[in-house]
C-alpha positions as CSV (number, residue, x, y, z in Angstrom):
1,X,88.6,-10.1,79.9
2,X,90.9,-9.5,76.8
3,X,89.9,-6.6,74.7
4,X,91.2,-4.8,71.4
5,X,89.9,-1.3,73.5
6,X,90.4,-0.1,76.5
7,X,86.8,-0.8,77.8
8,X,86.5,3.3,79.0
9,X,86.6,3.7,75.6
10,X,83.2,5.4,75.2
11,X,83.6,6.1,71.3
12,X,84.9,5.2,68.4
13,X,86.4,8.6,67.4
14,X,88.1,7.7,63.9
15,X,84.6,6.5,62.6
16,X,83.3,9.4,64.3
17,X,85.7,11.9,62.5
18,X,85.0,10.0,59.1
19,X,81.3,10.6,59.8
20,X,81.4,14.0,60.7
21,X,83.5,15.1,58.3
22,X,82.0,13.3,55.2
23,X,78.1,14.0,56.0
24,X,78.6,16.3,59.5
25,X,77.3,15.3,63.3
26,X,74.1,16.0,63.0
27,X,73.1,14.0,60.2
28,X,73.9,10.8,62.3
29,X,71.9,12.4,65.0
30,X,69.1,10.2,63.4
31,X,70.6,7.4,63.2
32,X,71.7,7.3,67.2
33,X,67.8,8.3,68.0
34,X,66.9,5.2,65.8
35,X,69.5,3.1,68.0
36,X,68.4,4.7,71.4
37,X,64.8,3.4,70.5
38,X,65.8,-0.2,69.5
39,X,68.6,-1.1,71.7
40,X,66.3,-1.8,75.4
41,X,64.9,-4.2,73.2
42,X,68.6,-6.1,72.3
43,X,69.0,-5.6,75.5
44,X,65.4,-7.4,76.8
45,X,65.7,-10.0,73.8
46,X,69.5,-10.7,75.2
47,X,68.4,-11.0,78.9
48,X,65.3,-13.1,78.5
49,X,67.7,-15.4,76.0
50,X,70.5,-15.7,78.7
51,X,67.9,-16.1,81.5
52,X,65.9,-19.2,79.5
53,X,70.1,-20.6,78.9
54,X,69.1,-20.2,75.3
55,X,72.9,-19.0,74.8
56,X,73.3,-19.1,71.1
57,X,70.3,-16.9,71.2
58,X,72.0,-15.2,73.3
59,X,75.5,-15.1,71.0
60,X,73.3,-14.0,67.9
61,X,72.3,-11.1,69.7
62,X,75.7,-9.8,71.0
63,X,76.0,-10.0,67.7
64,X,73.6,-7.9,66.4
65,X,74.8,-5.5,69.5
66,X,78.1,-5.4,68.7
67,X,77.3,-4.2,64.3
68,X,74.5,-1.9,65.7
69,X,76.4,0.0,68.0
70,X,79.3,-0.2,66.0
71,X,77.8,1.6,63.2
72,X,77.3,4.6,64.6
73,X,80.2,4.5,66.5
74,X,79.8,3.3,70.3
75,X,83.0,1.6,71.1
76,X,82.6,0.2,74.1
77,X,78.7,-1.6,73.5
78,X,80.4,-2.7,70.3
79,X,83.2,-4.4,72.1
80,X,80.8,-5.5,74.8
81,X,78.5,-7.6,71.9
82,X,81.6,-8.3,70.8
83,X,82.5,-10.6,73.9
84,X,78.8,-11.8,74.3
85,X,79.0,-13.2,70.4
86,X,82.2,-15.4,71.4
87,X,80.6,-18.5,72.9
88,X,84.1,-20.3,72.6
89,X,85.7,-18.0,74.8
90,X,86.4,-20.3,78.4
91,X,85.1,-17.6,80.7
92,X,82.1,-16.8,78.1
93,X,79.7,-17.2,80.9
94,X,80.8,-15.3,83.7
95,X,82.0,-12.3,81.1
96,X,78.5,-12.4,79.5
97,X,77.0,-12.2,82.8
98,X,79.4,-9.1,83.7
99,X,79.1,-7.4,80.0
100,X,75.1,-7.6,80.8
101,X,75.0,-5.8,84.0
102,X,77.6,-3.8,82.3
103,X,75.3,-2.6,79.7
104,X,72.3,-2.0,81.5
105,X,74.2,0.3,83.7
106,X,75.9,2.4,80.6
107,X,73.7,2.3,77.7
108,X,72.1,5.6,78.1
109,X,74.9,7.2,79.4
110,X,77.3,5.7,76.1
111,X,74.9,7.2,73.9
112,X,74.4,10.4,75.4
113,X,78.3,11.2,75.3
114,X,77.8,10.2,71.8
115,X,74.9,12.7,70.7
116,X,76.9,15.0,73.0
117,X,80.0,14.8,70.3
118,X,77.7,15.0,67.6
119,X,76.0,18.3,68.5
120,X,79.0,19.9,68.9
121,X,81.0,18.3,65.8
């Protein structure tokens, strides 16, 4: 699986440090609460798409994935809808079915390192 990041790469810390230092941490504290609600829905919506082989359903929602989690600043579940969104990638099958076990396992932790760096930004 070819990647821009290093897939450890929890955040995005140079949106991060724009963020913080133009409006502070906790402002955006909001914004990850508003994520940490929605995203087991992606993440439902994404399953039920790949599991019914509806998979530019499922590409759509890597999509939205990857610009939701990207706006606030999760790296890695922004690189991860970022490899579900490529359908024309060879392996796009087997990596999707990796990238969702992948995220089901790390979600919660990804953005709790993240509210962790905004509380104490």
């Amino acid at each position: 699986m070819e990647t821009n990041i290093q897939l450890d790469q929890v955040l995005d810390l140079n949106i991060l440090e724009q963020y913080t230092q133009a409006i502070g941490g906790k402002a955006l504290l909001g914004s990850v609460d508003l994520f940490s609600q929605q995203y087991p829905e992606y993440l439902k919506q994404l399953k039920e798409h790949f599991n019914n082989d509806a998979f530019d359903l499922v590409a759509e929602e890597g999509h939205k994935m990857k610009g939701a989690a990207g706006s606030i600043g999760l790296a890695r579940l922004s690189q991860w809808g970022q490899i579900i969104q490529h359908r024309e990638n060879d392996k796009w099958l087997e990596n999707t079915t990796l990238v969702i076990q992948l995220l089901e396992d790390s979600y919660r932790a990804d953005i709790e390192v993240l509210r962790q760096y905004l509380l104490n930004s």
